[in-house]
C-alpha positions as CSV (number, residue, x, y, z in Angstrom):
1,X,99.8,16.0,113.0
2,X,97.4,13.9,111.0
3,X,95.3,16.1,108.0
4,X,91.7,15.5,108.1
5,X,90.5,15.3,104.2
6,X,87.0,15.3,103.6
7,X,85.1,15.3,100.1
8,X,83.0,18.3,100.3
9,X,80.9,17.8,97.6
10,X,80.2,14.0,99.2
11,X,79.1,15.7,101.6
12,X,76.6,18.2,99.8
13,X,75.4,15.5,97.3
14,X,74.2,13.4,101.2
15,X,72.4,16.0,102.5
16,X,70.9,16.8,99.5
17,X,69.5,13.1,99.3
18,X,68.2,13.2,102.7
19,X,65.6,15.2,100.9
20,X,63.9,12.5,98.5
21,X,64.8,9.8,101.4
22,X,62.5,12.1,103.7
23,X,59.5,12.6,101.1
24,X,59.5,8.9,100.9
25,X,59.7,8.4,104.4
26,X,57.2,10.8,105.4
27,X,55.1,10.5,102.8
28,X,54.0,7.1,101.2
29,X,55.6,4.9,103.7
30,X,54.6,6.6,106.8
31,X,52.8,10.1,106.2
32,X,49.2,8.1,107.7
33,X,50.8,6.7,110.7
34,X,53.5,10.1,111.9
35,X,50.3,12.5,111.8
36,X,48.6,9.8,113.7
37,X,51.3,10.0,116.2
38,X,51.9,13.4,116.4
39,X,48.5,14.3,116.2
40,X,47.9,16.3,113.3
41,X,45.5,16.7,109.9
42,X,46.6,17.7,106.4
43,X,44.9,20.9,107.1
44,X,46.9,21.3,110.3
45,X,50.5,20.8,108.6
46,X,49.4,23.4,105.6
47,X,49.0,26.0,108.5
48,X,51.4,28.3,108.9
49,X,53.9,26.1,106.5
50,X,56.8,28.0,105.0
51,X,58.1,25.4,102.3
52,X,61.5,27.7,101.9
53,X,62.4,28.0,105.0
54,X,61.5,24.4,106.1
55,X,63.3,22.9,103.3
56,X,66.0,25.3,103.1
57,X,67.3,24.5,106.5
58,X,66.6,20.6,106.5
59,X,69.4,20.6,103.6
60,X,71.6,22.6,105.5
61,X,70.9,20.5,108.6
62,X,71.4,17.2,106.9
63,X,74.7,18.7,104.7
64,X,76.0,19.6,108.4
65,X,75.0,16.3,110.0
66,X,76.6,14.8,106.7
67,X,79.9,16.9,107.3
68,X,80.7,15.7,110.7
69,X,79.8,12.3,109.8
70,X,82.9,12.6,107.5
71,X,84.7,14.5,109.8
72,X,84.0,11.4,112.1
73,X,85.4,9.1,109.8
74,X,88.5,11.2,108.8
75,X,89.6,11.4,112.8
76,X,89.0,7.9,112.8
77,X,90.8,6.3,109.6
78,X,87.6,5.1,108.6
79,X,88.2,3.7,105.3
80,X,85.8,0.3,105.0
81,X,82.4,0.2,104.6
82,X,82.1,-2.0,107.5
83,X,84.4,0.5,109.8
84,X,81.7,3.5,108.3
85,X,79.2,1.5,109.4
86,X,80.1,1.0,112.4
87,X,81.1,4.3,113.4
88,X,78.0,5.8,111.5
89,X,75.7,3.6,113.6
90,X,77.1,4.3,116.7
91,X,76.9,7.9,116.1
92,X,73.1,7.1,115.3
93,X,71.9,5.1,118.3
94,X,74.4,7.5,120.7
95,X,72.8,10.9,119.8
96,X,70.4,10.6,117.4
97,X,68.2,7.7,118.2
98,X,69.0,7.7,122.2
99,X,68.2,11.7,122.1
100,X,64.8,11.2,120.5
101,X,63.8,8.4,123.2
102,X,64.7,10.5,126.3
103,X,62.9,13.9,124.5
104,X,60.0,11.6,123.7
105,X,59.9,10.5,127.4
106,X,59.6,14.0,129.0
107,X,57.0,14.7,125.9
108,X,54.7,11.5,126.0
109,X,55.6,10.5,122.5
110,X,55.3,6.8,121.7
111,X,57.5,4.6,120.8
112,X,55.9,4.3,117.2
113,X,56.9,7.7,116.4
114,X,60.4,7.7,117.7
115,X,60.9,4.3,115.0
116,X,59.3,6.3,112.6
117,X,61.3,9.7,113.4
118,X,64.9,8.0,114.5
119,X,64.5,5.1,111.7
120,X,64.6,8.4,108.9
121,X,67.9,9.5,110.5
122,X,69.2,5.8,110.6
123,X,68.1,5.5,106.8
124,X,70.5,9.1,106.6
125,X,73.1,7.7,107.8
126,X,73.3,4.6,105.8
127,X,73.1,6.8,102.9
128,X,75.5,9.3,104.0
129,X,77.9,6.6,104.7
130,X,77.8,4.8,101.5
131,X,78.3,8.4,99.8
132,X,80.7,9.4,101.8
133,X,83.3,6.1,101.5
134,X,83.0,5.2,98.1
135,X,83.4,8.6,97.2
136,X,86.6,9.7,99.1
């Protein structure tokens, strides 16, 4: 029976970066063009906006999606940045990216915001795998 060891705090520390990766993202870099796409003002996204809540359970979102990415590469022996990379990609384009595309389908969403959207979870996952192999 194999163990499956997994850096915990590896994992907390890359879900906690997904944080400043996502205010870059979605601010500077794209803010303009995703509330172009998804059709809203800055008054719109001040509506309603629990910062909290919203923040509070992206981290634990991203911490989890960090956790089974190591849990990923534990089953699988992953040890090499390449073999991370690989799997961490492939884990990307298979659920997150291809996920977003058929959702945006069935919502009308263009392709411009699925980059924008799936390309922050791609950047993630980059992160989260450099994290999570050097610091086994």
């Amino acid at each position: 029976m194999n163990t499956i060891s997994i850096n915990y705090l590896a994992v907390i520390v890359s879900g906690i970066l997904a944080m400043p990766i996502g205010a870059l993202w979605y601010g500077p870099l794209f803010s303009k063009s995703w509330m172009k796409e998804v059709g809203y003002t800055e008054e719109d996204l001040k509506k309603d906006f629990n910062p909290g809540k919203t923040y509070g359970l992206a981290v634990v979102g991203h911490i989890l999606m960090a956790f089974v990415l190591a849990y990923l590469f534990a089953l699988t022996g992953a040890e090499t940045m390449m073999r991370g990379f690989q799997i961490g990609i492939s884990a990307w384009f298979g659920f997150i990216f291809l996920t977003m595309f058929i959702n945006g389908l069935f919502e009308r969403r263009s392709f411009k915001l699925l980059m924008i959207n799936s390309g922050y979870q791609l950047v993630n996952i980059i992160v989260f795998t450099i994290v999570l192999i050097l610091w086994r």
